[in-house]
N, C-alpha and C positions, 0 to 999 in steps of 0.2 A: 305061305310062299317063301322058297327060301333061293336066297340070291350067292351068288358069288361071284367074286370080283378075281380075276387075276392081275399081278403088279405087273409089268414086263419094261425090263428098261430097252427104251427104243434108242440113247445114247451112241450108242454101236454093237454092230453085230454080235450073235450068238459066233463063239469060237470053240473049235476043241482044243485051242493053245491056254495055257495060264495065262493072264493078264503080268501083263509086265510094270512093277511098282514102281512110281512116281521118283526120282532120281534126289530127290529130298529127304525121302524116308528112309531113316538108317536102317542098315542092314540086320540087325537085331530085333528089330520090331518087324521087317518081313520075314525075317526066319521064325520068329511067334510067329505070326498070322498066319503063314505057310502051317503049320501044327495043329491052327483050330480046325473045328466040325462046322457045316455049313452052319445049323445053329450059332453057334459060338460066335462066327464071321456074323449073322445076324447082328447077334448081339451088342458086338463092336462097333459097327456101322452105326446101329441105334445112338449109343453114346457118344461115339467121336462126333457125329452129327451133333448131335445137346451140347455135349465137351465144345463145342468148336462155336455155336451160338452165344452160351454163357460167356465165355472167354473175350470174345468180339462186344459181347454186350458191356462186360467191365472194362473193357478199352475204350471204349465212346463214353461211358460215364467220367473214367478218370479222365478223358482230358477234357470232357466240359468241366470238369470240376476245377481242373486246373486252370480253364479260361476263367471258371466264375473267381476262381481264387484271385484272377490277375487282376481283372476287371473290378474287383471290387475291395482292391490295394489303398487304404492311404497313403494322401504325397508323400506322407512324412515317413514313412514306413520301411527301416532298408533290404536292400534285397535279401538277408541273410536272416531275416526275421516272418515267418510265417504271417499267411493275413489275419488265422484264425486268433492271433497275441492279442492281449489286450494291456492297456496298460494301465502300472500300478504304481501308487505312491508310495515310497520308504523311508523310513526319517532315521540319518545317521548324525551321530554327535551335534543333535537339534539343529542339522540341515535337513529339509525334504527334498528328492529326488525321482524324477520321473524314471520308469522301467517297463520297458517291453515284456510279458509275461505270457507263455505258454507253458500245452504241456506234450510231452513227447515219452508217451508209453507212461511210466511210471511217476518219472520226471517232473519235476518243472523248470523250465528254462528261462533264464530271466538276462537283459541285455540293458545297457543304461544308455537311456534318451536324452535328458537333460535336468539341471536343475526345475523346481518346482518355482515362477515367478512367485515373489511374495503376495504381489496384491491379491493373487488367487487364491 
């Protein structure tokens, strides 16, 4: 048995006018899409669709990430210092010193917190 299904978008009418583009879209990108094959405009649609889901999907993660990032801030921690830093001890001219320590690309980035109490 073989089935077939037709898509029809009930949106708005069937017209013999062009659709008139979205007043957002640069003019360059409708003058492309004016040039494709209805295939092609397939095509497009397909992916701006995904293009447009993925994109929305990394904008909801990055800013939960950004609330986890807030949310899970030490007091002691300053604005200018990433949550993901940790800190680290360094002993100059037989003082040791607490240090903020991240890393950024290649980097490491280090900030100074405070002397290290001795009794510690």
């Amino acid at each position: 048995m073989l089935l077939a299904f037709v898509l029809v978008n009930t949106d708005r009418p069937m017209s013999y006018e062009p659709p008139t583009p979205p007043a957002e879209l640069p003019s360059d990108i409708v003058d492309t899409l004016n040039g494709c094959s209805p295939d092609q405009l397939q095509h497009v649609a397909r992916y701006a669709e995904e293009l447009a889901e993925h994109k929305a999907r990394e904008a909801r993660l990055e800013k939960e990430s950004e609330k986890e990032e807030i949310d899970g801030r030490p007091n002691d921690l300053p604005d200018d210092v990433p949550s993901k830093a940790t800190i680290t001890i360094k002993e100059i001219n037989d003082n040791r010193y607490y240090y903020w320590q991240w890393r950024e690309g290649d980097t490491v980035t280090s900030k100074y917190k405070g002397p290290v109490n001795p009794d510690e």
